[in-house]
NUKOL-666868 format. One record per residue: x, y, z of N, C-alpha, C, O, CB in turn; residue number from 1; residue in one letter. Coordinates in steps of 0.2 Angstrom, whole numbers. Last residue first. Glycine has a CB too. Layout:
<pts>
+-------+-------+-------+-------+-------+-------+-------+-------+-------+-------+-------+-------+-------+-------+-------+-----+------+
!  n.px !  n.py !  n.pz ! ca.px ! ca.py ! ca.pz !  c.px !  c.py !  c.pz !  o.px !  o.py !  o.pz ! cb.px ! cb.py ! cb.pz !  nr ! rest !
+-------+-------+-------+-------+-------+-------+-------+-------+-------+-------+-------+-------+-------+-------+-------+-----+------+
!     X !     Y !     Z !     X !     Y !     Z !     X !     Y !     Z !     X !     Y !     Z !     X !     Y !     Z ! NUM !    a !
...
+-------+-------+-------+-------+-------+-------+-------+-------+-------+-------+-------+-------+-------+-------+-------+-----+------+
</pts>
This chain:
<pts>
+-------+-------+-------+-------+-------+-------+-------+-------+-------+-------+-------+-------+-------+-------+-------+-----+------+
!  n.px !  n.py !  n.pz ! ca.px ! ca.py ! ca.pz !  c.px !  c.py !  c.pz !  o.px !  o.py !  o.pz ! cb.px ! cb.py ! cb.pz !  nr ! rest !
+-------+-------+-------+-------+-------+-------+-------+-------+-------+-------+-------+-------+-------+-------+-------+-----+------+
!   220 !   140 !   192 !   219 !   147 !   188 !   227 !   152 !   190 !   228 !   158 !   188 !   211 !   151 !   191 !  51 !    x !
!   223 !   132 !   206 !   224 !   131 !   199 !   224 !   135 !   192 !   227 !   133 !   187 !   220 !   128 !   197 !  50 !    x !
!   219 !   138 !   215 !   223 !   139 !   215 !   227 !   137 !   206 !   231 !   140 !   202 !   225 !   136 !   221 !  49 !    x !
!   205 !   139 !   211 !   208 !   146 !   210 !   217 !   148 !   212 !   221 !   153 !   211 !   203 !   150 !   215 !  48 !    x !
!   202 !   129 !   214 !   200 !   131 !   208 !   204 !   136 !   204 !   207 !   136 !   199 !   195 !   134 !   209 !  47 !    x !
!   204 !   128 !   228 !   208 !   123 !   222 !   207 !   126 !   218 !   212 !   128 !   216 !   205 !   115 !   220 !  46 !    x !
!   193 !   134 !   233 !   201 !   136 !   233 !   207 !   134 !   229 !   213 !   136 !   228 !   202 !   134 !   239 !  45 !    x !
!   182 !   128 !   226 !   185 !   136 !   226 !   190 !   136 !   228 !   194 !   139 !   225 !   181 !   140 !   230 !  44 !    x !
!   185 !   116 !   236 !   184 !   115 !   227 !   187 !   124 !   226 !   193 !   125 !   224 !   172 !   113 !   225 !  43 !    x !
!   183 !   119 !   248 !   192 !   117 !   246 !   190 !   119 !   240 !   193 !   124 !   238 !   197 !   109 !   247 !  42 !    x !
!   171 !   125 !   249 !   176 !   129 !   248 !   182 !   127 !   247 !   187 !   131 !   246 !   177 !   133 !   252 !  41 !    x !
!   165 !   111 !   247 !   164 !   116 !   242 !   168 !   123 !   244 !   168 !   127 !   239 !   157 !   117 !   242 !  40 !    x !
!   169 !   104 !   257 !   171 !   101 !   253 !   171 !   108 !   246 !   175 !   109 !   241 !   167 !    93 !   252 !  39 !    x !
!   160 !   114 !   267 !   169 !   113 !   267 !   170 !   111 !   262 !   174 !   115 !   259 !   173 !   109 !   271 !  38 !    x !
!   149 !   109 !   265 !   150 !   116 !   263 !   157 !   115 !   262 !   160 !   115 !   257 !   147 !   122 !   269 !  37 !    x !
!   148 !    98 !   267 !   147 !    98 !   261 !   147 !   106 !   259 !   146 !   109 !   254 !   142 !    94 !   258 !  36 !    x !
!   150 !    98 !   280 !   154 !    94 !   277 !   153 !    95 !   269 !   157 !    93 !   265 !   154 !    87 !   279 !  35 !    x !
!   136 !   105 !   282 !   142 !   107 !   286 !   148 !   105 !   281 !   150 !   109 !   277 !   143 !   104 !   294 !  34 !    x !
!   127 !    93 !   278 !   128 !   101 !   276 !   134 !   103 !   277 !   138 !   102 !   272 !   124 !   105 !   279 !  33 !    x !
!   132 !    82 !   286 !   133 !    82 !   280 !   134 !    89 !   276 !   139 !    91 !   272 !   128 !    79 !   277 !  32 !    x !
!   127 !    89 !   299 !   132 !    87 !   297 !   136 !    86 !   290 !   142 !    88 !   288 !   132 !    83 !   300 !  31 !    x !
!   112 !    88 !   296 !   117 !    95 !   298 !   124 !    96 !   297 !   127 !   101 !   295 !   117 !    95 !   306 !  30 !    x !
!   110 !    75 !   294 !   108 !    80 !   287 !   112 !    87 !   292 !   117 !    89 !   289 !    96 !    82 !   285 !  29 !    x !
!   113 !    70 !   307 !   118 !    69 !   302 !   115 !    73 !   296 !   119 !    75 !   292 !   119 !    60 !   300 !  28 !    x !
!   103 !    77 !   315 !   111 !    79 !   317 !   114 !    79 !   313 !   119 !    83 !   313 !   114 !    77 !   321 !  27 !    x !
!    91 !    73 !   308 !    92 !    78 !   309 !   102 !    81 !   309 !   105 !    84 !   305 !    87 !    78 !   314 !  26 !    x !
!    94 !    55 !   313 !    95 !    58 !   305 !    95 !    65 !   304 !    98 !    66 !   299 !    89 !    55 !   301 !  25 !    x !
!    94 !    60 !   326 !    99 !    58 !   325 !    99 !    59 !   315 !   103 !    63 !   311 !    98 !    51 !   328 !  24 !    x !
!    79 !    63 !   327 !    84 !    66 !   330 !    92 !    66 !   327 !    95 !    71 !   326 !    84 !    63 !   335 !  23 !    x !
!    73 !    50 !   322 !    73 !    58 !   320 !    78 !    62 !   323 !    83 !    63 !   319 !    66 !    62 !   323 !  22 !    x !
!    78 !    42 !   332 !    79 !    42 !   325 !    78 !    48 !   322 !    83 !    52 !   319 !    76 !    37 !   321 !  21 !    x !
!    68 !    48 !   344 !    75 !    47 !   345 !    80 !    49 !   337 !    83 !    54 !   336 !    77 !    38 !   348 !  20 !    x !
!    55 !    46 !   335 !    58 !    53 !   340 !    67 !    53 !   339 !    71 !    56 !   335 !    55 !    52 !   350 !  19 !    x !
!    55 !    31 !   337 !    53 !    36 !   330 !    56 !    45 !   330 !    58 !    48 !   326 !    45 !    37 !   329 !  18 !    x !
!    56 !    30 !   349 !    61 !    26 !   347 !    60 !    31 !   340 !    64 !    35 !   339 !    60 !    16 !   346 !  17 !    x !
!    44 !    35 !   353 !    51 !    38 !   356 !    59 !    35 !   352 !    64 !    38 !   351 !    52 !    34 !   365 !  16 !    x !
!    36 !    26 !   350 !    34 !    32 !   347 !    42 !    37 !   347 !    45 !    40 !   342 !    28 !    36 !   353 !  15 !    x !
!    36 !    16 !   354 !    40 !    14 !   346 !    37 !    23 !   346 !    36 !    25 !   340 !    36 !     4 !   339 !  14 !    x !
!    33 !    18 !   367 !    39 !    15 !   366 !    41 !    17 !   358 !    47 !    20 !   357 !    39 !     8 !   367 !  13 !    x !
!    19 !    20 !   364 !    24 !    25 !   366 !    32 !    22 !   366 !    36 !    26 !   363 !    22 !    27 !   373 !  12 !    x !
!    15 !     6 !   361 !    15 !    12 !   357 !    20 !    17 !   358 !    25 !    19 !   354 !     9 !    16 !   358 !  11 !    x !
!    19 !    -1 !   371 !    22 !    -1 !   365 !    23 !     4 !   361 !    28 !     5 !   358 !    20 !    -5 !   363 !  10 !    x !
!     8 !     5 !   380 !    16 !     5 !   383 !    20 !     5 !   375 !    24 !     9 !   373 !    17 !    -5 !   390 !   9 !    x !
!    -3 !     0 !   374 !    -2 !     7 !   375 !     5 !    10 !   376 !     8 !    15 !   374 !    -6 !     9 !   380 !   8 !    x !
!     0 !   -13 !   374 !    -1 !   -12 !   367 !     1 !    -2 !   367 !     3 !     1 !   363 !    -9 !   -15 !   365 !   7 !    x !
!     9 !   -17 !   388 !     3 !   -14 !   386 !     2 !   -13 !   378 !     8 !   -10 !   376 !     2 !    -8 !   391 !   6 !    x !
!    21 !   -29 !   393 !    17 !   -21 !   390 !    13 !   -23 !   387 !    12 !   -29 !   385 !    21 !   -17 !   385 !   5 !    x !
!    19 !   -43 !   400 !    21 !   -40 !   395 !    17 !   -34 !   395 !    11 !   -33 !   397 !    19 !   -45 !   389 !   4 !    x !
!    26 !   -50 !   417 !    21 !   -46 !   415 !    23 !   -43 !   406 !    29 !   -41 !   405 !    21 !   -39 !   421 !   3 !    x !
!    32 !   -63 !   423 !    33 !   -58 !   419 !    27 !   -55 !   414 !    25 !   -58 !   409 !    38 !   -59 !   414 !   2 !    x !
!    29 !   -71 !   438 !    26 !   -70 !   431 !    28 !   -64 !   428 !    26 !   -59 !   430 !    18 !   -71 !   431 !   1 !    x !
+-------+-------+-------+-------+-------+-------+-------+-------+-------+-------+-------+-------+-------+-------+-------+-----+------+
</pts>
């Protein structure tokens, strides 16, 4: 007989799963920053090559 989780078991599951995502949407807002710092010094670099 396959046993189903516990409503408690679930919880924690979908707690970790909410954790994990966090995680991940954290790493990509880090990344974007990062990438949106660069894109803003080519922009300045361009700028000025242009001037």
């Amino acid at each position: 007989m396959n046993q189903q989780p516990t409503i408690e078991e679930r919880l924690e599951q979908a707690k970790q799963a909410m954790r994990d995502a966090l995680f991940v949407l954290d790493k990509n807002i880090e990344d974007m920053r990062e990438h949106r710092a660069r894109i803003r010094e080519a922009l300045v670099e361009l700028s000025e090559v242009k001037a």
